[in-house]
C-alpha positions as CSV (number, residue, x, y, z in Angstrom):
1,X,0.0,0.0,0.0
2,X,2.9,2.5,0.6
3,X,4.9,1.5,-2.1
4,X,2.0,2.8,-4.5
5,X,2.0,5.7,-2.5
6,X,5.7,6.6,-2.4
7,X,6.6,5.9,-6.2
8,X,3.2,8.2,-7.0
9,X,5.1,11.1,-4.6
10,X,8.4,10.2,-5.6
11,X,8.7,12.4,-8.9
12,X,7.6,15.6,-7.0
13,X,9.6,15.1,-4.2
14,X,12.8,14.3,-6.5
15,X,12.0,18.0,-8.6
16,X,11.1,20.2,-5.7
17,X,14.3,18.9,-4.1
18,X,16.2,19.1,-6.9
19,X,15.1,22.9,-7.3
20,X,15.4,23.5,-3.6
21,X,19.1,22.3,-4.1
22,X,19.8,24.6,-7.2
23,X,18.5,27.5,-5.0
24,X,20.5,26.7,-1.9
25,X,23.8,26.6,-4.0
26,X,23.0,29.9,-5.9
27,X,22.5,31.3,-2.1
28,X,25.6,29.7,-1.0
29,X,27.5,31.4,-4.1
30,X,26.1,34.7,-3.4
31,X,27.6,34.7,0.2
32,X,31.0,33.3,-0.9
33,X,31.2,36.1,-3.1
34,X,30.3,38.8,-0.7
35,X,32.5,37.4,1.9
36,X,35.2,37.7,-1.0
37,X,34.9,40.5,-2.4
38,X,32.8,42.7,-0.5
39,X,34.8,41.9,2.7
40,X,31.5,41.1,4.5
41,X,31.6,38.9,7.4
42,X,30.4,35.3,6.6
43,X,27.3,35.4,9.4
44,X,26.6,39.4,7.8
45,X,26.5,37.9,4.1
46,X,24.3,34.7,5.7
47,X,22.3,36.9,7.4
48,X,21.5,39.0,4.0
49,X,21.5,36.6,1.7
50,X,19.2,33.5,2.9
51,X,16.1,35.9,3.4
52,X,16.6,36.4,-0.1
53,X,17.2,33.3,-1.4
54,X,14.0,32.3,0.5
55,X,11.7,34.9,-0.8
56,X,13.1,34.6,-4.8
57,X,12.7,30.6,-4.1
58,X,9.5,31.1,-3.2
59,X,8.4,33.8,-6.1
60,X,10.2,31.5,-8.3
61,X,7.8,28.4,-7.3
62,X,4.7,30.9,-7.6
63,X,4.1,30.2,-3.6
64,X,4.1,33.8,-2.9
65,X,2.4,36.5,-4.9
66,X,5.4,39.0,-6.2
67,X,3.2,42.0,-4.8
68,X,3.6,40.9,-1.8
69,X,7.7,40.9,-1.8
70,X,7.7,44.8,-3.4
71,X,5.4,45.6,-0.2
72,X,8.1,44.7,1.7
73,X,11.6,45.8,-0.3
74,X,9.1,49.4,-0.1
75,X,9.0,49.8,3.4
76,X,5.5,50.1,4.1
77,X,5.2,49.2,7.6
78,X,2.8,50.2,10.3
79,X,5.3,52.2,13.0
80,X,4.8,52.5,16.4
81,X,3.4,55.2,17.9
82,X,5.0,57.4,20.4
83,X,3.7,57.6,23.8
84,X,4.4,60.3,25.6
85,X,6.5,59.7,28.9
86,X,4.8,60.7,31.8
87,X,6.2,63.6,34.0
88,X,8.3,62.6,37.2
89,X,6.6,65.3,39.1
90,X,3.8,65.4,41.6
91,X,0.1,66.9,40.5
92,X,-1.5,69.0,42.3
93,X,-4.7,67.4,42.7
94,X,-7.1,67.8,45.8
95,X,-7.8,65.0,47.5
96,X,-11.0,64.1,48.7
97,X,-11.1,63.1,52.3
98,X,-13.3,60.0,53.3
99,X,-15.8,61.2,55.8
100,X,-17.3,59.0,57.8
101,X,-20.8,59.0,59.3
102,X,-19.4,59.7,63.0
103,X,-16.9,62.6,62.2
C-alpha cells in the first residue's frame, strides 16, 4: 500500500528537491562572493542573503504572490506610535477626604 503511495510522490519530491538544491547553491555562491569581495563577514553575508534566497525561491515556485515581496523591499510598515513619557513630578490634585458618618 505505501509502495504505491511513495513511487506516486516520488517524482515531486525528486523536482522540488532538486530545485530547492539549485537555490541553496546559488545562495551559498552569493555569500562566498560577498564574503570575498565585499569583505562582508560570513554570518553578515548569511544573514542578507538567505532571506533572499527564501523569498526569490519562493516567487520563483509561484508560492508567494510577487506583490507581496515589493510591499516589503518598499517599506510600508505600520510604525509605532510614540507615547508620551509621563512627567516625574507630583500633581496637584485635591484629594478628597473619606468622611465617615461619625466625624
Amino acid at each position: 500500500m505505501f509502495g504505491s503511495l511513495f513511487r506516486n510522490i516520488f517524482p515531486f519530491l525528486k523536482s522540488g528537491l532538486k530545485a530547492v538544491g539549485k537555490h541553496a547553491l546559488r545562495t551559498g555562491l552569493d555569500v562566498a562572493s560577498d564574503v570575498i569581495k565585499g569583505g562582508m563577514g560570513i554570518k553578515e553575508s548569511a544573514q542578507n542573503r538567505i532571506p533572499e534566497g527564501i523569498k526569490n525561491f519562493a516567487v520563483e515556485q509561484n508560492l508567494i504572490p510577487q506583490d507581496v515581496v515589493r510591499q516589503e523591499v518598499s517599506g510600508n510598515r505600520k510604525r509605532k506610535k510614540n507615547r508620551k513619557s509621563k512627567s516625574k513630578g507630583k500633581k496637584n490634585k485635591k484629594r478628597k477626604k473619606n468622611r465617615d458618618i461619625f466625624s
